[in-house]
MDAnalysis code that builds the backbone (N, CA, C; Angstrom):
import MDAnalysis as mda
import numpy as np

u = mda.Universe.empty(342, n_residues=114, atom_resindex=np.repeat(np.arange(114), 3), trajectory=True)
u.add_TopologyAttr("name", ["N", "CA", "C"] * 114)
u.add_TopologyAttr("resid", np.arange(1, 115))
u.add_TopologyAttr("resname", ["UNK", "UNK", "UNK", "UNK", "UNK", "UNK", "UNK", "UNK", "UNK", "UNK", "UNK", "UNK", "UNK", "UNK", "UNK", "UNK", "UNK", "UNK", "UNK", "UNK", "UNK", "UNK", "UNK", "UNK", "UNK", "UNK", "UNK", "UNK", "UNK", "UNK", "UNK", "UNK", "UNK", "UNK", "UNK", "UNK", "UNK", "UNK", "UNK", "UNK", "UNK", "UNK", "UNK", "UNK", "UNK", "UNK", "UNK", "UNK", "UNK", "UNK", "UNK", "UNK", "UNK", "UNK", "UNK", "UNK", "UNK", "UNK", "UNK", "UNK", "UNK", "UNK", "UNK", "UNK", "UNK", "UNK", "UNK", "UNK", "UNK", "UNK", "UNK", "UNK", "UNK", "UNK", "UNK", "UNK", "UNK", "UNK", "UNK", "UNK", "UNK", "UNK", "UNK", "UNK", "UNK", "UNK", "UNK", "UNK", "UNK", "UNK", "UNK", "UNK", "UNK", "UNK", "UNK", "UNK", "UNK", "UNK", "UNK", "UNK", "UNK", "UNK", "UNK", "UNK", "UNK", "UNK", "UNK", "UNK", "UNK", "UNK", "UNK", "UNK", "UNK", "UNK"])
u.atoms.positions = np.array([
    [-22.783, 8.838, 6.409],
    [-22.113, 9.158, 7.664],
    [-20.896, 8.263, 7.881],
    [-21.529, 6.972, 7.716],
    [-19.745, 6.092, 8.047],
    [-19.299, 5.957, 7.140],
    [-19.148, 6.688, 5.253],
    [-18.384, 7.291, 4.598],
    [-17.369, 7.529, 4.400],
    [-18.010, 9.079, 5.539],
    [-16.901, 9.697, 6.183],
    [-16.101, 9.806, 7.434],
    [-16.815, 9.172, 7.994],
    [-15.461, 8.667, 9.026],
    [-14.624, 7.972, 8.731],
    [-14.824, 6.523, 7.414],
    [-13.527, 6.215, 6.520],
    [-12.382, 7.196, 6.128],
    [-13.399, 8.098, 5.222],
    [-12.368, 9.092, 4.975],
    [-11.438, 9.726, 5.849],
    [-12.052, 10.144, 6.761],
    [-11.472, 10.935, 7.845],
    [-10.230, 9.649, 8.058],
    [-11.021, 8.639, 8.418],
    [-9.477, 8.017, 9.053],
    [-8.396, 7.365, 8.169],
    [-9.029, 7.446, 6.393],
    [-7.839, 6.972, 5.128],
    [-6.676, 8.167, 5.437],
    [-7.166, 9.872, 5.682],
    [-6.497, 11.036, 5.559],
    [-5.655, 11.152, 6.745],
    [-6.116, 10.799, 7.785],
    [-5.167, 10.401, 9.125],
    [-4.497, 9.337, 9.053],
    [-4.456, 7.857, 8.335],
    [-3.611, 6.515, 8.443],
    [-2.790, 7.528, 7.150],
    [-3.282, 8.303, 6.180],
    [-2.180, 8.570, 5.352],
    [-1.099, 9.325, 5.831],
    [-1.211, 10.447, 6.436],
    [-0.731, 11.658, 7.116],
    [0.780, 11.377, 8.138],
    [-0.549, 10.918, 9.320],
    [0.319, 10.414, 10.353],
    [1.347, 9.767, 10.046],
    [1.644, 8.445, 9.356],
    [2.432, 7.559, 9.009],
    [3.554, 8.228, 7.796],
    [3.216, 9.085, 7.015],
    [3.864, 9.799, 6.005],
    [5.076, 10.802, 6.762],
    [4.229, 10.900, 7.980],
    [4.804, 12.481, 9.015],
    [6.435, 11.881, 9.357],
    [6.363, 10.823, 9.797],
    [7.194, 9.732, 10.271],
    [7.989, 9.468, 9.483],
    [7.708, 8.505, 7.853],
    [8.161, 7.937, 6.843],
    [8.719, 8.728, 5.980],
    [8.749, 10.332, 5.809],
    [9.251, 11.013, 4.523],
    [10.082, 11.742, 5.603],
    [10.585, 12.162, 6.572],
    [11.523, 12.712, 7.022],
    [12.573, 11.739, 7.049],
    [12.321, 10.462, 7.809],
    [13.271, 9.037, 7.851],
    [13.946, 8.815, 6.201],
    [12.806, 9.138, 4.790],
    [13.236, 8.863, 3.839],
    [14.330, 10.260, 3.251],
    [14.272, 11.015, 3.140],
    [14.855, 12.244, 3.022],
    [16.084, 11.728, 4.108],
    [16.641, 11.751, 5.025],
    [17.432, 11.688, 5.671],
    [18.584, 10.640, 5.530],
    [17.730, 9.360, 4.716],
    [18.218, 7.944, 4.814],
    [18.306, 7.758, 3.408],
    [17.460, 8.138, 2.185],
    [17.631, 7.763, 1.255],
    [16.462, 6.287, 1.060],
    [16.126, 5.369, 0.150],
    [15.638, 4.314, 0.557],
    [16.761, 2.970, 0.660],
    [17.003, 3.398, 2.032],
    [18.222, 1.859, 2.533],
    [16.806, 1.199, 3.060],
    [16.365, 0.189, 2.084],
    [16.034, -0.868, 3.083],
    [16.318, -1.693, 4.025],
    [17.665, -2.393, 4.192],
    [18.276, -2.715, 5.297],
    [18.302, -2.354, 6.068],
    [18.496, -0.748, 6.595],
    [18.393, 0.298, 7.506],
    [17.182, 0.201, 8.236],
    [16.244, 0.556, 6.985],
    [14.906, 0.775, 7.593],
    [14.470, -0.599, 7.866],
    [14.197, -1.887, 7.600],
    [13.690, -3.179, 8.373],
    [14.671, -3.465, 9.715],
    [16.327, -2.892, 9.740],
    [16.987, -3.232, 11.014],
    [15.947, -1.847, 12.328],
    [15.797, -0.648, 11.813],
    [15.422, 0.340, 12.629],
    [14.286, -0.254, 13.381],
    [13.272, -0.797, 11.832],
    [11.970, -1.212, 12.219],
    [11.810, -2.175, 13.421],
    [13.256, -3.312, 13.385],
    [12.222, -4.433, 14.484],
    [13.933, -3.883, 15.295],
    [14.366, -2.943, 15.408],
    [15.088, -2.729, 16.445],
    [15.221, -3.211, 18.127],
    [13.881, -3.079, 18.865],
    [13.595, -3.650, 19.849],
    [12.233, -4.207, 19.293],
    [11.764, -4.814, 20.580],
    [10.967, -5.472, 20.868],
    [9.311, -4.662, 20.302],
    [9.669, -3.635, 21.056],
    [7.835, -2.572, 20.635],
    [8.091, -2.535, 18.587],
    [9.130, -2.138, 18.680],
    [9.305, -1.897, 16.933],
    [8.546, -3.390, 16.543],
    [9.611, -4.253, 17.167],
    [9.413, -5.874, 16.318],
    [7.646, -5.816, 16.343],
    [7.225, -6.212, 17.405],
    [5.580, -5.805, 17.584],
    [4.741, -5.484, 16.666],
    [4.891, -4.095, 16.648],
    [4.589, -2.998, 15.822],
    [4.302, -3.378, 14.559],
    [5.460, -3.911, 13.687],
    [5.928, -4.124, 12.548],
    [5.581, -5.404, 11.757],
    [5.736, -6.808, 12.982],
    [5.035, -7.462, 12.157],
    [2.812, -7.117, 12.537],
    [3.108, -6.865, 13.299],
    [1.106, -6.500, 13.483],
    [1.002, -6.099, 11.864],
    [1.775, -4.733, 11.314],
    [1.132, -4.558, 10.439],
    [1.378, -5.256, 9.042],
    [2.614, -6.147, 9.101],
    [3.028, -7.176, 7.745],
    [2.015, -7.960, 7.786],
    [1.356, -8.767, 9.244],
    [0.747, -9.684, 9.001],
    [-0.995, -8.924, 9.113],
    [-1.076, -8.271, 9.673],
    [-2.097, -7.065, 8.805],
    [-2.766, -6.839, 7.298],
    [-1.245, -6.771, 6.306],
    [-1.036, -6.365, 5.164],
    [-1.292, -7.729, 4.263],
    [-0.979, -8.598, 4.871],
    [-1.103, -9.836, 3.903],
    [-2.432, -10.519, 3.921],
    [-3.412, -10.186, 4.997],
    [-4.217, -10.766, 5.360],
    [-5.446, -9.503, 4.603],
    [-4.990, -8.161, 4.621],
    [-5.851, -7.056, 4.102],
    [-6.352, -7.339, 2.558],
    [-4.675, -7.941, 1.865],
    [-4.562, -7.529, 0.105],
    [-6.001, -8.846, 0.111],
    [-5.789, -10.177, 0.092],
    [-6.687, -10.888, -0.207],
    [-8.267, -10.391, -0.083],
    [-8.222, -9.829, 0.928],
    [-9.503, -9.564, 1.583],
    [-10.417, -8.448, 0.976],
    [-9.140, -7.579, 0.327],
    [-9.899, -6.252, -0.758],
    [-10.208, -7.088, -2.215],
    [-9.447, -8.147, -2.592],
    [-9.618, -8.727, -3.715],
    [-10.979, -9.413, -3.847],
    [-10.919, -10.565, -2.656],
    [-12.418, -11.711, -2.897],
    [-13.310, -10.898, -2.547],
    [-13.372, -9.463, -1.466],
    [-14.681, -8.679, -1.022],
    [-14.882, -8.463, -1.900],
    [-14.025, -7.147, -2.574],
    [-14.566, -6.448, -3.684],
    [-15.111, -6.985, -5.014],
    [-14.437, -8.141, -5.315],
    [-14.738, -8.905, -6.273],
    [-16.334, -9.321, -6.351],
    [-16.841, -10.029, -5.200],
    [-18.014, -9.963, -4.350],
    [-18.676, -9.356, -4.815],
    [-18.321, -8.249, -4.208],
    [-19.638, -7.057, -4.678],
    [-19.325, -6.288, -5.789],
    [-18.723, -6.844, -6.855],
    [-18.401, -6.083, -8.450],
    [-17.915, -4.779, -8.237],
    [-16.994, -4.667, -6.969],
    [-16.591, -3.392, -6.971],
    [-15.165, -2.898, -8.304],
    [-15.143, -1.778, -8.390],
    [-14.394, -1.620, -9.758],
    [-12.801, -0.655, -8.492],
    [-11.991, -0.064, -9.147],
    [-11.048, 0.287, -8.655],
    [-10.128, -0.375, -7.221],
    [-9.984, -1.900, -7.319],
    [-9.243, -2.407, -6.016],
    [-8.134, -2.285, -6.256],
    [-7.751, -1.745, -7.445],
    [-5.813, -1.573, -7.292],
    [-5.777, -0.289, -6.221],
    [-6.702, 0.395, -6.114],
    [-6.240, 1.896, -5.011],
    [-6.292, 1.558, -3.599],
    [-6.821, 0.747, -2.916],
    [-6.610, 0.399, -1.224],
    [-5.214, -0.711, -1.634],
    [-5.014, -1.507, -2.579],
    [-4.175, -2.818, -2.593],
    [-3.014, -1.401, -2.512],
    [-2.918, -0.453, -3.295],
    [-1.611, 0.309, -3.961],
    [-1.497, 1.214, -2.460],
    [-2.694, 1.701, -1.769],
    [-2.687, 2.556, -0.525],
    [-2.072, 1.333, 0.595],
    [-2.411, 0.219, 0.631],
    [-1.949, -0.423, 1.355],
    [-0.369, -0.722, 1.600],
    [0.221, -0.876, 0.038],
    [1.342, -1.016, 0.062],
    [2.329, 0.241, -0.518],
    [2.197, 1.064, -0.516],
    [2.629, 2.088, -0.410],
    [2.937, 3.032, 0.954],
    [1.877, 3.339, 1.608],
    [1.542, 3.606, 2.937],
    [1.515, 2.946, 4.041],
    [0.343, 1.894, 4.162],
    [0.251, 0.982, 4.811],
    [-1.304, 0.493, 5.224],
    [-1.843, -0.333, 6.003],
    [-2.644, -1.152, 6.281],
    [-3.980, -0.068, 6.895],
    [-3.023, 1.537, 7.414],
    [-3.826, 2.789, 8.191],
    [-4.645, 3.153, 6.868],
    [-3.771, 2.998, 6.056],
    [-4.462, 3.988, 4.669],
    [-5.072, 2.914, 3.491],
    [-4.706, 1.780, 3.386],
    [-5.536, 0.999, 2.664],
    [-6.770, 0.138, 3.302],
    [-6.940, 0.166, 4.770],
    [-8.165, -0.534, 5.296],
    [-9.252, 0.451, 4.974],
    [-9.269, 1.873, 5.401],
    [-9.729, 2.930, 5.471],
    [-10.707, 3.199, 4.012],
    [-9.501, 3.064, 3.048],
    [-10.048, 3.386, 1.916],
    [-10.801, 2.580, 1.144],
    [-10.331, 0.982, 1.668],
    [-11.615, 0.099, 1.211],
    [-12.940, 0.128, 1.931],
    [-12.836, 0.401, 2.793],
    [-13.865, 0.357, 3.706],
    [-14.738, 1.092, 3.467],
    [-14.038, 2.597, 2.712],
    [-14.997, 4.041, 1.926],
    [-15.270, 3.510, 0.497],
    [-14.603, 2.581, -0.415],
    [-15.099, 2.226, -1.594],
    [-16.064, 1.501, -1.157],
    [-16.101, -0.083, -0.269],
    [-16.776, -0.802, 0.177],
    [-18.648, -0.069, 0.880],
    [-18.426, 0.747, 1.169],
    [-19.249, 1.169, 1.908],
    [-20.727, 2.155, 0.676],
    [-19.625, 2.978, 0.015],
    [-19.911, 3.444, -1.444],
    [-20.677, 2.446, -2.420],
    [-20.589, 1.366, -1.905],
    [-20.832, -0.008, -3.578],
    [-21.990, -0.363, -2.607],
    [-21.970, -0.390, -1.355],
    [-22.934, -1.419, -0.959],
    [-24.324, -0.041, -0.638],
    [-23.984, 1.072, -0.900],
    [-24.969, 2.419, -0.501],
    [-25.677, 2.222, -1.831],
    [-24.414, 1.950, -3.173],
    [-25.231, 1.931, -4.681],
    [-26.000, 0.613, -4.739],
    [-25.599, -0.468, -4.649],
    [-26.319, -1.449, -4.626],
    [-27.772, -1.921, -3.700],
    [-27.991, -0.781, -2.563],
    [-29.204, -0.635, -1.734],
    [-29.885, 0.078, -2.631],
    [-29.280, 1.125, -3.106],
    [-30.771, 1.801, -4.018],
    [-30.839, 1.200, -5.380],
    [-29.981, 0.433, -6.009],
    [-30.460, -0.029, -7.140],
    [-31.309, -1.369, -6.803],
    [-31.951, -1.933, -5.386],
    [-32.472, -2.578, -4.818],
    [-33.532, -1.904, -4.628],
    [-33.757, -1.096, -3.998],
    [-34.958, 0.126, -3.756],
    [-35.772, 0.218, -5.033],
    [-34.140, 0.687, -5.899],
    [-35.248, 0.965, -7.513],
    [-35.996, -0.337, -8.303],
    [-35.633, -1.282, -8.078],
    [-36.105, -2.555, -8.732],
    [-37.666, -2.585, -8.004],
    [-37.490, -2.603, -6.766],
    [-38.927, -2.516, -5.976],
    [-40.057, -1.920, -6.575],
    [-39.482, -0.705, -6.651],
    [-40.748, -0.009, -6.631],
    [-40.963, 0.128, -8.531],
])
């Protein structure tokens, strides 16, 4: 069940934010200058923007030593969703790998039991 409400919300942090980001890119080309002056333009942007830099820096470590943790295999895909997309679509998706490893590791606990 809380799976898929990851999912649900990796497909919405992907979406939403894409809806925004590929019209701006099509229009603009990739000017980064452009886009970091647009980004902290005012004050709500500035906000906004670093929430999710300092979000993003605090996420990558956190998919590395977790997953590492729990011998999870594929952490380049939330690190690559993270920085590609952003922090909507790479929390999401660790959270659905994360959630996945620790469902396998309960029943290979179960199975040792019995």
């Amino acid at each position: 069940m809380l799976r898929w409400f990851y999912l649900c919300a990796m497909v919405a942090g992907t979406l939403l934010p894409l809806s925004q980001f590929l019209p701006w890119l099509s229009e603009h080309g990739l000017d980064i200058p452009l886009f970091f002056a647009e980004l902290f333009a005012n004050r709500i942007g500035g906000f906004f923007g670093w929430d999710v830099i300092v979000s993003a820096i605090v996420l990558i470590p956190f998919i590395l030593i977790e997953g590492r943790r729990l011998g999870m295999e594929r952490l380049w895909m939330p690190v690559a969703g993270t920085f590609l997309v952003g922090v909507s679509c790479g929390l999401p998706m660790f959270l659905y790998l994360r959630e996945a490893r620790l469902e396998q590791m309960k029943g290979i606990a179960v199975d040792k039991l019995v």
